[in-house]
C-alpha positions in Angstrom: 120.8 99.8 117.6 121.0 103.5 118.1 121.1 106.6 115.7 124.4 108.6 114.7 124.7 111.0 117.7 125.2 113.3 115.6 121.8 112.9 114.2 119.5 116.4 114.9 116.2 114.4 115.4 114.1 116.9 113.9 115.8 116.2 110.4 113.8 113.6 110.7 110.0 113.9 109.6 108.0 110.9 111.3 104.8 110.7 108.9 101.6 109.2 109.9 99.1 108.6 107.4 95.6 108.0 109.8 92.1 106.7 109.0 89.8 106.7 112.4 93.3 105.7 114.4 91.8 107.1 117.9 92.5 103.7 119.7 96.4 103.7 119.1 97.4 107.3 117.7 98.2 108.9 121.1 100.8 105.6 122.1 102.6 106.6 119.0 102.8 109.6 119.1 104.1 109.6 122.9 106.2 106.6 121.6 108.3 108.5 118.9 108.3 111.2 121.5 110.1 109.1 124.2 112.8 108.4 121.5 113.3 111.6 120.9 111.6 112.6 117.6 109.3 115.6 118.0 108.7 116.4 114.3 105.5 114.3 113.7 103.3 114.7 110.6 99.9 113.2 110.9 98.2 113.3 107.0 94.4 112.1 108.0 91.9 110.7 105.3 89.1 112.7 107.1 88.6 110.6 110.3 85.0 110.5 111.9 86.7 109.6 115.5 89.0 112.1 117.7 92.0 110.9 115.6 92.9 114.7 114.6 92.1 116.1 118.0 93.9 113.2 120.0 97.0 113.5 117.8 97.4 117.8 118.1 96.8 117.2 121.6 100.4 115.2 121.5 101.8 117.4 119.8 101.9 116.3 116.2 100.9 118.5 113.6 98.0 117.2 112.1 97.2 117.8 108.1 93.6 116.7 106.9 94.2 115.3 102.8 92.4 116.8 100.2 91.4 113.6 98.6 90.6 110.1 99.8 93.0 107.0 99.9 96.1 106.0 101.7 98.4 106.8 98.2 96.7 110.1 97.9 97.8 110.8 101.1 101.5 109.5 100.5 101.9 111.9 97.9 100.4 115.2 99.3 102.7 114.3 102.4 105.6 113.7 100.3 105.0 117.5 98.8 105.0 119.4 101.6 108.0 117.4 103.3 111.3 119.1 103.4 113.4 117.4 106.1 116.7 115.7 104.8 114.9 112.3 106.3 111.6 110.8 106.7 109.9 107.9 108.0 106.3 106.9 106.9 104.9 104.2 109.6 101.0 103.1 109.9 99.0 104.6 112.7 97.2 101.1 113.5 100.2 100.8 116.3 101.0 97.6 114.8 104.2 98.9 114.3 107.0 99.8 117.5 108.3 103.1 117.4 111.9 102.0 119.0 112.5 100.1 115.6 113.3 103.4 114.1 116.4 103.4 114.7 116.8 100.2 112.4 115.0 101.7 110.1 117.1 105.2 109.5 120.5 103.6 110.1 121.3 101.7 106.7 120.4 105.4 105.0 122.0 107.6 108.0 125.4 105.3 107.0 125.1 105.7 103.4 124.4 102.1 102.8 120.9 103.2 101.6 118.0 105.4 100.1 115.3 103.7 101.2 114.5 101.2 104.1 111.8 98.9 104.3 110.6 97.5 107.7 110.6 93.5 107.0 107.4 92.3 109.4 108.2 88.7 107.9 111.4 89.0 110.3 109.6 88.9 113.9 105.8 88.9 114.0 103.5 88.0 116.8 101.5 85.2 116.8 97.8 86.6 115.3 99.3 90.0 113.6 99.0 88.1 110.1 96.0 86.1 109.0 96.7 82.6 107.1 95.2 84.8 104.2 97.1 88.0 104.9 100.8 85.9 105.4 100.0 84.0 102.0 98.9 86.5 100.6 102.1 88.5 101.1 104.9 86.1 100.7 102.9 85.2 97.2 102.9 89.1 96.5 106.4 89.3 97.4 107.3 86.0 94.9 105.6 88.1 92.1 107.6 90.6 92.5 110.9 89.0 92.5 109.9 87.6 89.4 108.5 91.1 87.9 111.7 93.1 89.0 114.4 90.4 89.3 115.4 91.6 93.0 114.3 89.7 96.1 112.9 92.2 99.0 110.8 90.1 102.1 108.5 92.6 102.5 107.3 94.9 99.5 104.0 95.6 101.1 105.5 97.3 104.5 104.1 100.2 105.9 107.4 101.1 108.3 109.6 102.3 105.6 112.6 105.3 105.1 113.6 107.7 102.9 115.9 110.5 102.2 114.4 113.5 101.0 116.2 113.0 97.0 113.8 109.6 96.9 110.7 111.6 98.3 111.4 114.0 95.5 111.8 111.9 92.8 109.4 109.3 93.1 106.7 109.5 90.6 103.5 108.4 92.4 99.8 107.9 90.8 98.4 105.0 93.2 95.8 106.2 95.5 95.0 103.4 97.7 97.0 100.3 99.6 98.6 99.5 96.1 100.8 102.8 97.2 103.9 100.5 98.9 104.0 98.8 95.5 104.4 101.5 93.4 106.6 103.3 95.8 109.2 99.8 96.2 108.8 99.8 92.3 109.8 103.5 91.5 112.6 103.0 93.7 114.0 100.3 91.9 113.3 101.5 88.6 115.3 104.6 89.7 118.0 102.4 90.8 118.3 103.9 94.1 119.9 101.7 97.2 117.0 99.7 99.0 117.7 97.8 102.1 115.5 95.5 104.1 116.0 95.5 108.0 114.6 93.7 110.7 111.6 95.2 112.4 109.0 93.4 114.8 105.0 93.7 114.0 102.5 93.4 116.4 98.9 91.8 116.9 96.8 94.7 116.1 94.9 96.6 118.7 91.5 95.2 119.7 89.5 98.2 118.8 91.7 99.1 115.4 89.7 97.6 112.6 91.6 96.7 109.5 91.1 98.9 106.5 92.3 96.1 104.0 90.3 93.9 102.2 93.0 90.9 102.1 91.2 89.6 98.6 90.1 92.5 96.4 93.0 94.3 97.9 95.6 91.9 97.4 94.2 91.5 93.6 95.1 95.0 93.4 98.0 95.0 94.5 99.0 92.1 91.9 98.1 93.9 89.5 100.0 96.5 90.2 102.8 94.6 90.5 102.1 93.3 86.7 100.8 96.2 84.7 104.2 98.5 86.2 106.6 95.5 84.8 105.5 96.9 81.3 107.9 99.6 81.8 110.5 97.9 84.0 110.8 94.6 82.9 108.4 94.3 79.9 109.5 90.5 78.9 107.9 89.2 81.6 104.4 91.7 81.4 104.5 90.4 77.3 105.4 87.2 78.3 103.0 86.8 80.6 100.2 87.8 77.7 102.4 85.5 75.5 102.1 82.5 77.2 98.6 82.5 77.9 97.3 83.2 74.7 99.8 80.4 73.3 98.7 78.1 75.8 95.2 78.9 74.8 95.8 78.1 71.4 96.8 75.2 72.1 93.9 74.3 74.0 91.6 74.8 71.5 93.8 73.2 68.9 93.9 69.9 70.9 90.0 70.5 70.6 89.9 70.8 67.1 92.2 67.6 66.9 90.6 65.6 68.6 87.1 66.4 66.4 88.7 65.8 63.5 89.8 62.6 64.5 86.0 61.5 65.1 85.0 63.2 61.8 84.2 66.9 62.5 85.6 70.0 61.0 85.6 72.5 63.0 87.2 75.4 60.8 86.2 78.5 62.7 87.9 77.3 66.3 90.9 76.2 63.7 91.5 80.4 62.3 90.8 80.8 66.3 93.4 78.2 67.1 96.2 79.6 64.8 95.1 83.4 65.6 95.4 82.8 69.2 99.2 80.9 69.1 100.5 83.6 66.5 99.3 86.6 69.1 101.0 84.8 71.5 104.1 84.4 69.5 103.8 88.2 69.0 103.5 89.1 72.3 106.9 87.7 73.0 108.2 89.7 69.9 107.1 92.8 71.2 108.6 91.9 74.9 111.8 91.2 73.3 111.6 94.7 71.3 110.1 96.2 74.4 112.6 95.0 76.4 115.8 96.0 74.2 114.7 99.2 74.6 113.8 100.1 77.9 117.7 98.5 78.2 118.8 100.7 76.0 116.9 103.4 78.3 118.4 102.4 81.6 122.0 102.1 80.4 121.4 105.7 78.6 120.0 107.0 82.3 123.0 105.4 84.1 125.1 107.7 81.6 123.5 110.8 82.8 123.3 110.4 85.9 127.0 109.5 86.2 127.7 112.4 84.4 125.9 114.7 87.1 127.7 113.3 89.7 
């Protein structure tokens, strides 16, 4: 599928975000290139390879970060930025740069704010890991649940925005858990998100994964559950709820079962009724928590409706 002809490519700001990319940064760049986009932003976590010097050599203008971390990156980028579009895609040249087209149409026809790049769509065999496809699809499950809409592929790194969602996305993440937060502000913010097809690739032999699929992913779930407080806080309290309920319970079938053979254990049985009437708390406070921030959204809708 091809652009709008009416499209000036350089409205378009292709943003890179490298760490030590040399094996694969020059492809991309002359990729993009080929396609016509000439307005390439490198952002670089301070490379010890030729990343920098490869990618100014290709003619991308090449901006070392002042801090450390892909989402500290994201949001210097997203600062200086001030082209009506943008498209943020990892330098590891997993990703193709003819699938930006699928990427800017839904916003370029006003269907949507913000694309994400589904890899879940058409991957080659050995681009995921067992770990790293489970990993996502349970990541992606979480969320659901967490935000009560359904995207295949919250963790992307191929993704498009216009320059209103650049601008008003409040960012604090500094590392991989940046996709998250930025798939999360966007729906808090109720702005138009569409998933499109887009084909990932095995990555390159001498690209080495900056991702630690475990402690990573952990982080990422967490991310996913300590933002719900403000989104959808039933299901953060509810979460607290159930498992200090279900805890209670545990040690109350404890201190049943002594009692039965004799033994009073009145210590675990204040811990037994403290621990069930937390968790019955913890689902009062959701409920409360959760009238509110309603309350919030619907006043927000009003506002903005009334600056349109």
């Amino acid at each position: 599928m091809n652009i709008q002809t009416s499209l000036d490519k350089n409205d378009v700001c292709i943003l890179i975000p490298t760490l030590n990319e040399e094996a694969t940064i020059v492809q991309l760049i002359k990729d993009f290139r080929s396609e016509g986009f000439e307005n390439i932003l490198v952002i670089d976590g301070h490379s010890s390879d030729n990343t920098r010097q490869l990618a100014e050599e290709n003619g991308a203008k090449v901006i070392v970060q002042e801090g450390k971390g892909k989402g500290q990156a994201v949001q210097e980028a997203f600062q200086l930025i001030e082209e009506p579009y943008t498209v943020m895609i990892d330098g590891d040249g997993t990703y193709l740069a003819s699938d930006v087209h699928a990427v800017l149409q839904p916003i370029l026809d006003g269907r949507a704010d913000h694309t994400l790049g589904n890899r879940m769509a058409n991957f080659e065999s050995g681009a995921f890991t067992r770990l790293n496809l489970a990993g996502n699809r349970a990541l992606n499950k979480l969320f659901g649940f967490a935000y009560g809409i359904w995207l295949e592929d919250i963790l992307t790194g191929y993704r498009g925005f216009t320059r209103h969602v650049i601008k008003n996305l409040s960012l604090t993440e500094m590392g991989f858990e940046i996709e998250t937060e930025i798939t999360v502000e966007s729906v808090k913010h109720e702005m138009k998100v569409e998933v499109v097809p887009i084909t990932y690739v095995a990555r390159h032999s001498s690209a080495d994964t900056k991702l630690n699929p475990l402690r990573d992913g952990l982080k990422i779930g967490k991310t996913i559950i300590r933002m719900a407080r403000l989104h959808n806080p039933m299901f953060y309290f509810g979460i607290l709820g159930t498992g200090l309920t279900l805890s209670g319970i545990a040690v109350g079938l404890y201190v049943v079962n002594e009692w039965m053979n004799g033994v009073t254990r009145i210590p675990m049985t204040v811990l037994t009724a403290l621990l069930i009437l937390s968790g019955i708390q913890m689902f009062i406070f959701g409920m409360l928590s959760d009238l509110i921030v309603s309350l919030h959204r619907e006043t927000m809708r009003m506002l903005r409706k009334r600056d349109e």
